[in-house]
N, C-alpha and C positions, 0 to 999 in steps of 0.2 A: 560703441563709445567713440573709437576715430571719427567714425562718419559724422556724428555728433560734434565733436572738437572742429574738422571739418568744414561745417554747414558754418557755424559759427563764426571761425575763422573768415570765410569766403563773405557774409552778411559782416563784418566787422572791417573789412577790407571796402567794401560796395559804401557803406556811409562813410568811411572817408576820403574815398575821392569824388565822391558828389559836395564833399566840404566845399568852400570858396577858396579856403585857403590853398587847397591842392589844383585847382580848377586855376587861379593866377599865378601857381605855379609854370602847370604845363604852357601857361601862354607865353613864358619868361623864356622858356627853349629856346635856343636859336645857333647854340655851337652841337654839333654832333659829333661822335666818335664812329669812325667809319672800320667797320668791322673787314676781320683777313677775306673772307669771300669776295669781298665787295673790289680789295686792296687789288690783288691777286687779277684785276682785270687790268690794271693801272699803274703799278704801283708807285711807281715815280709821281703821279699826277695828285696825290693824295696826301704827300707827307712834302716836307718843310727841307730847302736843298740847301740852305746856309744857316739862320736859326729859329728857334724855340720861341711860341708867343703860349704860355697855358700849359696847362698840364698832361695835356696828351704826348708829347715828343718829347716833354722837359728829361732831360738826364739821357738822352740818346748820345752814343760814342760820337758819330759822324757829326753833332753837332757843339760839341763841349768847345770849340775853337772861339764861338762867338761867347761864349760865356763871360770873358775878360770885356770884350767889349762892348757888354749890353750894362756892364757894374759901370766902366765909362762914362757911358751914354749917361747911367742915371746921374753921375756926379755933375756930369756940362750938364744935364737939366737943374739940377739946383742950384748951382752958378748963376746960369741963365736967369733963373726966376726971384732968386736971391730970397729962398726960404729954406726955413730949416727940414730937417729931417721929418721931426717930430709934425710938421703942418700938413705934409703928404701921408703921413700914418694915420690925422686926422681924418684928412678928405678920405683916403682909401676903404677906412672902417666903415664910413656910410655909403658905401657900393660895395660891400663884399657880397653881402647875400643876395642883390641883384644880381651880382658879377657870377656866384657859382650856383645861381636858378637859370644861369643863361646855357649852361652844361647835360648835355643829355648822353649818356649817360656821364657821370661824375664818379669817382672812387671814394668812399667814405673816409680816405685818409687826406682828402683834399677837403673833406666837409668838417673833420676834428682839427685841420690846422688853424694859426691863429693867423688873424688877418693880416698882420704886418710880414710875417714870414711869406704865405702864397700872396702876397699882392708882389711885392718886391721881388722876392726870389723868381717869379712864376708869370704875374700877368695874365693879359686877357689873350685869347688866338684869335684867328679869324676862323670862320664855320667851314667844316668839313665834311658832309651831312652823305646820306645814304643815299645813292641809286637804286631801284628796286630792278630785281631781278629779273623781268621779264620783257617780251619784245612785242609789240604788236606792227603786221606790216601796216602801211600805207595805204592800204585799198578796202576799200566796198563793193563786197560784190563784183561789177565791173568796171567800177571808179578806179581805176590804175593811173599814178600821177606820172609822166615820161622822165627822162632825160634831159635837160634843158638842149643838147642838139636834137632829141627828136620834137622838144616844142618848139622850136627854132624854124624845124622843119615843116610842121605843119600851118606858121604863120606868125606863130607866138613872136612879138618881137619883145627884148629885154633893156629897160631903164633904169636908173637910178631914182629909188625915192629923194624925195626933198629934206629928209630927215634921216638920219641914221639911228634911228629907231627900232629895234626888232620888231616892234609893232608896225611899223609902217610898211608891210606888205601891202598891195591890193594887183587884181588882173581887171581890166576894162576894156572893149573895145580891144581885143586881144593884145593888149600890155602888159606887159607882169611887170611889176614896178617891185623892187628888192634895194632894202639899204644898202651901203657899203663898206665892206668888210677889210679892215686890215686881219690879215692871216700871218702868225710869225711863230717864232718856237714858244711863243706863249700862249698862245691860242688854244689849242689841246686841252692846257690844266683850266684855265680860265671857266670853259665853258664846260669840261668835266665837273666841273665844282659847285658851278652856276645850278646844273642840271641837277646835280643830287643834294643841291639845298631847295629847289620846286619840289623834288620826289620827297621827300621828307617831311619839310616844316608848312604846316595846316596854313592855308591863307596866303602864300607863294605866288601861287599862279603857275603858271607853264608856258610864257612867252617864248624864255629860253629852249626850253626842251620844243616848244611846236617847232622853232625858227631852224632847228639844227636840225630836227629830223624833218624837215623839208627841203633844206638845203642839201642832206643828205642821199632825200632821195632823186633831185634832180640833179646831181655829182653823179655820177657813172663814171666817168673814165677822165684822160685830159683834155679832151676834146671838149668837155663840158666846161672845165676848169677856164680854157682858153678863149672860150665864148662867153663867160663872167667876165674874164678878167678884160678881155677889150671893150665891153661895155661899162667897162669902170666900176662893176656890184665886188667884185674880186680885188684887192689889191696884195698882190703874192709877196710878200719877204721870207716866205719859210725857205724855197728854193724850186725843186722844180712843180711843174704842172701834175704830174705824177705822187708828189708827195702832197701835197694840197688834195687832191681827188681818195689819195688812202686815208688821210685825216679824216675828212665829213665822213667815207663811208665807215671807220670805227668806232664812230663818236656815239653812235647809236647803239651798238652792241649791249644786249641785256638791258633794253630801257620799255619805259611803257609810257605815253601819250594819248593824251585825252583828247579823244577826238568832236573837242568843241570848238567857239571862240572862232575869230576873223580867218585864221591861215585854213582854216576845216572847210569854210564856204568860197577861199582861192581854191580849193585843191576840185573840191567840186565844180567849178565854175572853169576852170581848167580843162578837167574832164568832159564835161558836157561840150565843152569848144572842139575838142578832139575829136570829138565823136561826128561832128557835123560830115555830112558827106564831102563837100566842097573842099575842106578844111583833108579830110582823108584826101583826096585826091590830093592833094598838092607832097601832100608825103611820100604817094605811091611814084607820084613823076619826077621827084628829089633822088628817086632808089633808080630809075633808069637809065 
């Protein structure tokens, strides 16, 4: 008789999310709740250092300070805009259920309040979505990408793309052309956050996460750092050349990339360049 209740249950679950309505649901996602495993790698990087935008941090001790001044904020906006209360409860009503289909997961006591209460009190956040667990290296086989001194050393010379574009990597004519980077104590959460909103949300892409885990793996030490940065791809404010070089190599910790897309046929094309005899030699008479 379970097994029966069961079957039923599991087949009564299956036609409603092949519904539409559940199907433009999940397309609505786009804030995530980033679970303690995930935290626990980071955890500064993940949560909100002054205040609260949503429901996930709202009513945190360390952040009640801004509280007074986010009731402020809303009063100078109606000032400003010289509309009454009642017009923003209007507008709000008709984004609520966009506003908390943008939630994954959501609390059902955020889904039974009433909309003037969580819009006001509450608000929208910015996304703060899932890194998945695991790590793949960099290599194929015996496609091992170097060090940016040891492609330095083999010939590789290093420019500045035209665009500061994550995208706009390319290696030609042994060039490796790289946008460039301002690096500061903001950098870390930035691109932690960049990276597990790709790993997460369906139709992303993985720009960010290629760029960092490439950057990552041609950072080795400062010596790398300091041949970015005199070619202008680097621009350091965090402090030293050392701190910079432990940044990229932790950014990648517990991450996974797809090894498709433009930066997958630099890395290849990379490799093959290394490999040339000619190209070896010059490494081998750099080490003498």
């Amino acid at each position: 008789m379970e097994e029966i209740k069961r079957v039923d249950q599991i087949n009564g679950e299956l036609i409603k999310s092949n519904s539409p309505s559940i199907e433009e649901q999940w397309k609505r996602h786009s804030i995530y709740k980033v679970p303690s495993r995930v935290t626990e790698l980071n955890k500064k990087a993940f949560r909100p250092h002054a205040v609260s935008f949503g429901p996930y941090h709202y009513g945190e001790e360390s952040l009640k300070g801004m509280e007074e001044h986010k009731h402020r904020a809303l009063l100078h906006f109606l000032k400003r805009c010289k509309k009454p209360i009642e017009f923003l409860f209007q507008r709000m009503e008709q984004v609520v259920e966009e506003l908390r289909d943008s939630y994954k997961p959501l609390d059902p006591i955020w889904t039974q309040d009433t909309p003037r209460k969580s819009l006001i009190q509450h608000g929208p956040t910015h996304p703060t979505p899932i890194p998945k667990a695991q790590f793949l290296p960099l290599e194929h086989g015996d496609d091992i990408i170097r060090s940016a001194r040891e492609l330095h050393e083999v010939g590789v010379r290093f420019k500045k793309s035209k665009t500061q574009s994550l995208r706009d990597v390319s290696f030609d004519c042994g060039v490796l052309r790289l946008p460039t980077i301002i690096v500061d104590d903001t950098t870390e959460y930035m691109l932690l956050n960049l990276i597990a909103f790709e790993c997460l949300h369906v139709g992303a892409g993985n720009e960010v996460t290629s760029y960092v885990f490439f950057m990552s793996t041609i950072i080795d030490n400062i010596m790398d750092v300091a041949l970015l940065n005199r070619r202008g791809i680097l621009i350091n404010v965090l402090g030293s050349d050392k701190d910079v070089a432990k940044l990229f190599n932790s950014l990648c910790k517990d991450i996974t990339v797809d090894h498709q897309g433009v930066l997958d046929e630099v890395k290849m094309s990379l490799s093959n360049y290394c490999k040339k005899p000619w190209n070896k030699c010059k490494s081998h008479s750099n080490l003498l």
